[in-house]
Structures are given as structure tokens and as C-alpha cells.
N, C-alpha and C positions, 0 to 999 in steps of 0.2 A: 504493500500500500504506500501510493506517495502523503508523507507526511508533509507539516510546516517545518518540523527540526529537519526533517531531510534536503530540503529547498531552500534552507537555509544552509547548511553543512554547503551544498553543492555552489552557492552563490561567493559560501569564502572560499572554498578551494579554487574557483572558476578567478577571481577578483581581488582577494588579496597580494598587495603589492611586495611583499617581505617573506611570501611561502617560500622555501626550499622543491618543494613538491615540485615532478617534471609535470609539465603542461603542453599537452600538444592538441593538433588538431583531433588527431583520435579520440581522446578526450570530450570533447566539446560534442564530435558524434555522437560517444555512446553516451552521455547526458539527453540530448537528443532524441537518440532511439529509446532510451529508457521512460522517458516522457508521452514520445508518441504509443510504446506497447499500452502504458496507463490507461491513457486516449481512450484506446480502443479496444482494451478488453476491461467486459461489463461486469466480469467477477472482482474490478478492481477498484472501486468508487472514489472519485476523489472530491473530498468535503469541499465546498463554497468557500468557507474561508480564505480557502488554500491556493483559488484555483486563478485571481489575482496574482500573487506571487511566482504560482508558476509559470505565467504570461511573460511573467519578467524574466526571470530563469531560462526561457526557453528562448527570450529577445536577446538574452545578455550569452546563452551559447551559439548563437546563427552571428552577430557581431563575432565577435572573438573567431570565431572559423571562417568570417571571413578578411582576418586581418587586425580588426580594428586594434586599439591599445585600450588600456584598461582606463583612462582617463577620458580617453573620444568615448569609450561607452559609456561612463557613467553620465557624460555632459548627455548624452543624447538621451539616456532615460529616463533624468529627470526633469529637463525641457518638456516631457510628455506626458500620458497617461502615468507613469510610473511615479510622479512626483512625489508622492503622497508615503514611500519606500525610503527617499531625497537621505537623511539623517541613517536609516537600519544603512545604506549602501556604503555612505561614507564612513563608518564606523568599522564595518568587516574590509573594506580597503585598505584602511593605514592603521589598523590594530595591531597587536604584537600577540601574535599565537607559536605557540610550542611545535614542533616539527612531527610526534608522534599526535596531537590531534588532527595535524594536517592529512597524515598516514591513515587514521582512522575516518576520517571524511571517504577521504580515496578506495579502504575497503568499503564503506557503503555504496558508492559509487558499481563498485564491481563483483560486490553482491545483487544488484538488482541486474547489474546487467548476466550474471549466472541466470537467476531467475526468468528474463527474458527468453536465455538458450534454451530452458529448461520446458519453454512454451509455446517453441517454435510449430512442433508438432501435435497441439494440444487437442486441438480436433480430431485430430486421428486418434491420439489415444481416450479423447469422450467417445468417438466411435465405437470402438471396441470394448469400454466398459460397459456403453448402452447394447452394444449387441449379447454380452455374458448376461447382464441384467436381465433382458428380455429375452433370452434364448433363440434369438432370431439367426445364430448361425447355421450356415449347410450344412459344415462337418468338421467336427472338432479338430481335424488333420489343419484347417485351414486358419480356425479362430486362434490356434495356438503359437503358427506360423506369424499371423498377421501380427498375434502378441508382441511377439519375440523380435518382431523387425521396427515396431513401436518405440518397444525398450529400449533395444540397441539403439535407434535414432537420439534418445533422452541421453543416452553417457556419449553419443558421438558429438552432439552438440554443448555437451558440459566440456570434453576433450578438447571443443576446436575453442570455447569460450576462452579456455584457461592458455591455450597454446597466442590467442592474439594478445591475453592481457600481457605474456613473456616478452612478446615482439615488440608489442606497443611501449613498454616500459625503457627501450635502449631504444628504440625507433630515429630518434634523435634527438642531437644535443649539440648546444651555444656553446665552443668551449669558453669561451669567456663568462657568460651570463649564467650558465648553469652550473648547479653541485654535482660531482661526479663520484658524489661515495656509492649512491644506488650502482651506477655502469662499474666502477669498481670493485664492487663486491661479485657480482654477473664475472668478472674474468677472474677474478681470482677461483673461484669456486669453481669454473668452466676447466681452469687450465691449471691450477696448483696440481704435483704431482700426488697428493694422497686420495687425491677424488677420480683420477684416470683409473682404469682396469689394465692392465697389462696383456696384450695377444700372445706371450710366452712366445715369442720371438724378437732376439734382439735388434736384426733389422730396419724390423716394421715399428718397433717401441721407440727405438734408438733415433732413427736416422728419417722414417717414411711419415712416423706419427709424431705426437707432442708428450711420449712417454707412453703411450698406448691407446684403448677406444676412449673417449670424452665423455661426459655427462652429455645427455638432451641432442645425441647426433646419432643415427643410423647409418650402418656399413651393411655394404653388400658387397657378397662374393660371387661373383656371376661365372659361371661354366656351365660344359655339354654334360652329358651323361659317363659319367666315372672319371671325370676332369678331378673331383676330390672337393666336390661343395660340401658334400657333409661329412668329409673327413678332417676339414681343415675347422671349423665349427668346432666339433669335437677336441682336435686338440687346440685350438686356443683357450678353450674350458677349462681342460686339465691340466694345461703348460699351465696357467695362471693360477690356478687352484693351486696348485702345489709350489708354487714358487713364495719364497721366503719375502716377509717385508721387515724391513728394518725399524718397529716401532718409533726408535729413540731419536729418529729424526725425524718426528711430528710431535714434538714436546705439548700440544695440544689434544694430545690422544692419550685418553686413559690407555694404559699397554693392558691387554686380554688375558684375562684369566684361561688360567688350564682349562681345554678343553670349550670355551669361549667361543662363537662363531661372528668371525667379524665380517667375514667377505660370504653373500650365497649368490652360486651363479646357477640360473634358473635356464634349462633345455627344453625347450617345447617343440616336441618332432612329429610329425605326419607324414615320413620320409619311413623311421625304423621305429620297431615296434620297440619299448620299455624292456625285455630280454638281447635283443637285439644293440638294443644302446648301451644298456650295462656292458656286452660281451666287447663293443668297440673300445671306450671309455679302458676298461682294464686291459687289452688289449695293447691298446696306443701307452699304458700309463705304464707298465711292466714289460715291454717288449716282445709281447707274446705274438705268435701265430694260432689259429684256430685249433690247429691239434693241440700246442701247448699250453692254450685255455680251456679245452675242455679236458685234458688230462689231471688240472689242478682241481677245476670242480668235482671229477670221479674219484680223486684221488683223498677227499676229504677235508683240502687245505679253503680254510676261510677265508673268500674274498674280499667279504663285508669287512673283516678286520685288517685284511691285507692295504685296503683303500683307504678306510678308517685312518690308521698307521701313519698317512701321509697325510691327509685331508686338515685331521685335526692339531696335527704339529703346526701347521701352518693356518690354522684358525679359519677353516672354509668350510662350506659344501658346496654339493649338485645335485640340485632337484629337478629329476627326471619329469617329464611330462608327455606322454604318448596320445596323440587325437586322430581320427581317421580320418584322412586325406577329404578337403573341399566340407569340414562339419561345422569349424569352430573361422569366427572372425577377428579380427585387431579387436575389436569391442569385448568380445568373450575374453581376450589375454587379462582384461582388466581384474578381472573373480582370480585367476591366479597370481597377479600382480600382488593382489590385495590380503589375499592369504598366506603370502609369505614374507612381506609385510608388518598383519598382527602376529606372525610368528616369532621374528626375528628382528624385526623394525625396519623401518625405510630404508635407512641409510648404509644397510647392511647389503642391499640387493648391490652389486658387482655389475651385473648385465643381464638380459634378457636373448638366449640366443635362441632362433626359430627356423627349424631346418622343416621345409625352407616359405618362400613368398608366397610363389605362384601356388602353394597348397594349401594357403587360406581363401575363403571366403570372404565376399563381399557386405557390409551391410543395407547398401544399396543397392539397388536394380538400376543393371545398364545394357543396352542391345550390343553393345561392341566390348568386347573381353577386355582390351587396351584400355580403355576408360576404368572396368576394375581392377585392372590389375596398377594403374595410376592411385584410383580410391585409398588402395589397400595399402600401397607405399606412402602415400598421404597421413594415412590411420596409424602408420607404424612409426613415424616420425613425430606425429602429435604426442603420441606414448612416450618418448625418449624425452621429451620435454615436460609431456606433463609428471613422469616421474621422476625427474633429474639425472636419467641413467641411459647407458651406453645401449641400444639394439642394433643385434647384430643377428644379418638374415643372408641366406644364398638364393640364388633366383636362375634359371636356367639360359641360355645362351642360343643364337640360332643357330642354322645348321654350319654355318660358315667355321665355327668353333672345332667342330671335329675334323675339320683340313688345316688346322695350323700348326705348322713347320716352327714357326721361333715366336717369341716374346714380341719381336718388333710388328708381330699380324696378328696382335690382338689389338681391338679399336672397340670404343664402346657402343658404334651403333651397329652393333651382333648383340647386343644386351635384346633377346625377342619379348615380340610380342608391342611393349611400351616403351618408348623414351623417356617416359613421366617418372619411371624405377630410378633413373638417371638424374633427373630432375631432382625430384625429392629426396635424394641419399644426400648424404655430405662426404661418403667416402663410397668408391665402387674400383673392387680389384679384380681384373679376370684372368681365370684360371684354363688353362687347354694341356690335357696330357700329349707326350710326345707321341707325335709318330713311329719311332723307332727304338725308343727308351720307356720300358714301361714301369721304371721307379723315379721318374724325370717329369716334373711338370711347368709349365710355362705359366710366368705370370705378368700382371702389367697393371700398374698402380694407373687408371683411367680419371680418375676425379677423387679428389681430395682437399677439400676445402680447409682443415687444418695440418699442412704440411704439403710435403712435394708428392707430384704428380706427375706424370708419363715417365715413369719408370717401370723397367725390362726387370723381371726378378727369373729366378733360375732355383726351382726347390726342390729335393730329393725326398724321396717318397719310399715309402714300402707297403704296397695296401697290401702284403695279407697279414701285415700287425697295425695297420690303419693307423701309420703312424708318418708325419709327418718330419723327418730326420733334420733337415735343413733346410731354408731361406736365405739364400744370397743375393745379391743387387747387382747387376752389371751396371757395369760403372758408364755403356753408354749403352741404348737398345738400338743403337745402326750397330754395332760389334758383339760380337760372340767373347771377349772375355768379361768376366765379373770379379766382382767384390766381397770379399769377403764379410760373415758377420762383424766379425771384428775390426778388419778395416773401415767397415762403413759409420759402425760407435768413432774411431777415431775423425775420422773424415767430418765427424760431427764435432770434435773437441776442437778438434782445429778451426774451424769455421768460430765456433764458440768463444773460443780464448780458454778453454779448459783444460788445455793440452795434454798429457798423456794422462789423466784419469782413465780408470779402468773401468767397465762396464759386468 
């Protein structure tokens, strides 16, 4: 309901001359939008008193969005019908308020405009209650459907809410005119090394990323069929998982109790079944081949603790999640997000990896597959931000991918089906096994927005211990020689000024 304190909160954050608070045009919109949903829906009455001041509110956001200054508005509205406001205006202009009420305005502001997403589709879901109400459905096959696509629309629209207020909030900035602790805090928590996850590969941590995947960005691994999309998933899980962090240089982190879980990296596949992924996972994690994992399991010896052993030295897990191909959406990931979450706590979640895109569903209905499979990398990126965490997904490749000879004939538009998977990622590597090497795979950093991109990589493989051996960089992709892991850490300090630190 719009109040008078609300219309008021909105008139000092919009007009006060001395906030800190970022002001943009965005802003000014969704006050705006917020006003016209009011308007217009009759579940939401707004009092007489009120409806004066809101006139003004709504004169003093269409000024402002279209330039004016905070002085040319107020001349102008109280030369007018507003006069009678003349003293309330000038008072919240040159008063002296505190920066956490200005912060608390700004949540209300973007609590109503939640509430708007939350309403977008509301007709549709009166529909569908008046249809349960009155039993007027065909066939429960249909009313449950129609439910469920309802639902999902309400968290896809709370998703994209939350993903614009992120945007909007750095959108831009005066550097002179503006405070920049808010953009400040946004890059340090984006790029300090204790909030990155680590790919358990030196390379890609070292030298291609900013110490590994980031908070709130999606990566995709794009290849053919047995390129190694869901082998390479798999071991960046468990490279990371099991790799050591050195507490004592985050003096801001309590260090973990015995047995403590600080990092959980969550696997959700429609690729391999939950036996299937266990048998890779220990596979890749112990060096095994198929006979020499399943000799261990007949053999008596405890997997669970063999994994354990490592997992919890290093204060992690991996929660498996098996769905069957084309069931579950970006929207459904959220009920898992959310459960392990109140399990373990937010800040605990490492990454979200999803073997793979093309094997999720859409929430919406589109005649052209390209548009959902766009949706869906849209919905996967909204996630990475709406929970401040790293997702990381494989998506398949055209046919062009199973004729590639070297690193330097992989190009991203073989990425099938969508260019919008491209679009929407912030990072996309592609992967093509060789032609004539088949523990050899070709790789090629295509798009990467935090770090370098069009590089040639060169990675040795062993798929029948599904393990991913090494990651090296050619040092150009016109040449067939490469770089070492270790050369390319250095090749990093050098550029750095850090000179022979060790990696």
C-alpha cells in the first residue's frame, strides 16, 4: 500500500541535497513504475489524503528523469498547484539526515518495486486459483502444469527484480560528485581472492582467471560429444575441493573447526546418473580406472571414508544432485540453492556446477529452441548474481567441433544452436578432443570478461580414470609450442612485479 510516510521517505531520497545515496535515472523509473502499479491495481487503495502528495512525487520523479536539478524542481512546484507542500519540500532539501536512513528509504523503494515483480503475472495466477476453486479444470495433468509454470514465472520475476536492482546500483557514477564506498565494496567482494573458487588448475587460476571462477559470473564449457564437458566439471569440483586454503591469510576469517564445512560445491547433472557421478568423482580423485574402482568397492574398502579423508581435511563437500534430462529449470535450481543454504549457510556455497545447459528446461514457452536455450543462459546468470556465487555449466558444440585438428579452429560461433549462451556467459572455453590423440584435448579461452581471452590451451587427459592430468597454454594459438603451468604463474609475476613467487 502506498503510504504518506512512504511518499515522503521517496520525496527525500529523490531531493535531498546532502544524501550520499546513488541517484540515477533508474531510480526515478522505478518510483515511477511503483506509483503507476498502485494506479492500477484495485487491491491497492490509495487514501485521499495521500493522493495530492503523490501528484507531486510522481511530478518531482518525471523532472528529475528528465534532467532537471533539484532547485529548477522545487522552483517549479511551488510556483504551482504544489504550493501548499512550498515549506514540507524545502525542509527534506537542505536537512541533515544520516546515511543508513537514506539506505532505509532506498530499501523501501525496492521492496515495493519486488512487490510489483511479484505481480506481474497476477492474473494468471487468480486464474488458476479460481479455476482449483471452482473445479472448472479439464485434467488435473494440465491445472498442475499451468501451476507450476505460474510459480516459476513469481521466482523468475523476483530473480530478474533482484539481478536489475545489482546493475542499477554500479550503473553509474560522477567520479567526482559521487561516494564510491557502495562500487567499492561490489569489487572488492567480486575480486578479493577469499570469495573466488578455485578451477584446480593452475593455469586457468593463475594466469586465464583472477584466481579462479568469481562471484555472480557464469562459465561455460562448450564441446562435441566426448570433447570432456562433463569430465572437466567434474574435476574442477574435486581439484578444488580438495585443495588446501591457507586460513591465516584472511585474518578476517574465523579458521574452521575440525571437521567444519566451509566450502560446499553443489553438482547438479542430467548428463550421469548419482552412481555414475560418485564412480567418476573417485575415479578422477584416486586415479582409478573402472576395473580398479570397482575392484575397491568388491573388495570391501570404504569409499565414503576414502573421500571423506580428503574432503574434510580441507573443510568441503559435494553435493550430488541427479535430475532427468529436459525435467527441472534455472527456477527449480533455486529449492536446491536454498537447501543447502539452511544447511550450511550462504556463504559456504563455492559454486553451482550443472552438467550441462542444453539439458535444462525452459520456464517459458518459445517456438524457436534458440530463444530457450538464450532464456535459460539468461536464468543461469541471474542465479550467479542473485546468489553471489560462481555457475559453472557445459553446453554442447556444432558439428564443426568434431573436425578440429588444433586449438587455433576452435571459434565460438560452433557454440550450436544460440549465440545468446555467448552473450550471456562472462566466461566460455571450448573444448575438441584430438583427432589422433585420444588422451589430448584442444582448448580455446573464446570470451572472458575477467581476464585474457583467445587463448590456445593444450590439456592431457585420461578418460578411462576421467581425469583431467594437465592444462597448459600455448604461449601463441598461430604455433604449436606451449607453456607451461608453471611458466605461465611466472609469466604472470613478471607482468605483476611479483617476481619469482611461487604458485
Amino acid at each position: 500500500m502506498i503510504t504518506e510516510s512512504f511518499v515522503n521517505s521517496c520525496l527525500s531520497l529523490l531531493l535531498n541535497k546532502k544524501s550520499k545515496v546513488k541517484r540515477s535515472p533508474a531510480l526515478y523509473r522505478d518510483v515511477l513504475e511503483i506509483i503507476k502499479f498502485y494506479e492500477t491495481k484495485h487491491a491497492f487503495e490509495i487514501p485521499v489524503s495521500v493522493k495530492g502528495k503523490l501528484d507531486c512525487l510522481k511530478k518531482t520523479s518525471k523532472m528529475l528523469l528528465d534532467g532537471r536539478q533539484i532547485d529548477s524542481v522545487y522552483d517549479s512546484l511551488v510556483s504551482g498547484k504544489y504550493k501548499q507542500y512550498s515549506d514540507f519540500l524545502h525542509r527534506i532539501i537542505t536537512e541533515d539526515m544520516k546515511d543508513n536512513i537514506f539506505q532505509d528509504y532506498l530499501k523501501q523503494v525496492r521492496l515495493r518495486k519486488k512487490v510489483q515483480s511479484l505481480f506481474e503475472n497476477y492474473d494468471e495466477l487468480q486464474h488458476v486459483l479460481d479455476t482449483i476453486k471452482m473445479g472448472s479444470f479439464e485434467a488435473i495433468d494440465d491445472l498442475v502444469e499451468k501451476y507450476e509454470i505460474t510459480i516459476k514465472k513469481l521466482f523468475s520475476n523476483m530473480m530478474e527484480s533482484n539481478r536489475q536492482i545489482t546493475i542499477e546500483a554500479a550503473a553509474s557514477l560522477d567520479l567526482v560528485k559521487d561516494d564510491f564506498a557502495h562500487v567499492i565494496e561490489m569489487i572488492k567482494k567480486k575480486y578479493e581472492s577469499k570469495n573466488t573458487t578455485s578451477t584446480g588448475f593452475e593455469v586457468l587460476d593463475s594466469y586465464v582467471m583472477n584466481g579462479g571462477y568469481e562471484p555472480s559470473r557464469l562459465y561455460i564449457y562448450g564441446g562435441g560429444s566426448g570433447a570432456g564437458k562433463s569430465t572437466i566439471l567434474s574435476n574442477t569440483i574435486f581439484k578444488s575441493a580438495i585443495k588446501p586454503i591457507n586460513f591465516m591469510e584472511f585474518p578476517d576469517i574465523d579458521p574452521p573447526k575440525p571437521g567444519e564445512i566451509k566450502r560446499v560445491y553443489i553438482y547438479v547433472t542430467m548428463e550421469n546418473t548419482i552412481e555414475e557421478s560418485l564412480m567418476r568423482i573417485y575415479q578422477g580423485m584416486f586415479n582409478k580406472t573402472l576395473p580398479q574402482m570397482l575392484y575397491d568397492v568388491t573388495s570391501g574398502i570404504d569409499i565414503k571414508k576414502e573421500i571423506n579423508n580428503i574432503l574434510l581435511q580441507n573443510h568441503s563437500t559435494i553435493i550430488m544432485k541427479y535430475f532427468p534430462a529436459m525435467s527441472i529449470s534455472a527456477t527449480d535450481l533455486i529449492g536446491v540453492l536454498d537447501d543447502v543454504a539452511n544447511e550450511y549457510g550462504k556463504d559456504c556455497i563455492a559454486g553451482l556446477y550443472i552438467d550441462y545447459l542444453d539439458l535444462l528446461k525452459t520456464d517459458a514457452v518459445y517456438d524457436i529452441y534458440r530463444l530457450e536455450l538464450g532464456h535459460i543462459t539468461l536464468s543461469l546468470k541471474t542465479l550467479a548474481v542473485e546468489y553471489n556465487i560462481p555457475v559453472v555449466t557445459a553446453s554442447q558444440l556444432g558439428r564443426a567441433a568434431y573436425k578440429i585438428k588444433d586449438a587455433d579452429e576452435l571459434n565460438l560461433d560452433q557454440m550450436s544452436e544460440s549465440i545468446k549462451k555467448v552473450e550471456h556467459s562472462d566466461f566460455v572455453m571450448l573444448l575438441a578432443k584430438d583427432l589422433t590423440d585420444d588422451n589430448k584435448v584442444w582448448g580455446k579461452v573464446g570470451k572472458n570478461r575477467s581476464g585474457r581471452s583467445n587463448l590456445g590451451m593444450e590439456m592431457a587427459v585420461n578418460f578411462e580414470k576421467y581425469l583431467f592430468r594437465d592444462c597448459a597454454l600455448r604461449s601463441n594459438p598461430n604455433r604449436s609450442n606451449k607453456v607451461s603451468a608453471k611458466d605461465s604463474c611466472n609469466a604472470v609475476n613478471s607482468f605483476t612485479g611479483f617476481g619469482d613467487m611461487t604458485f
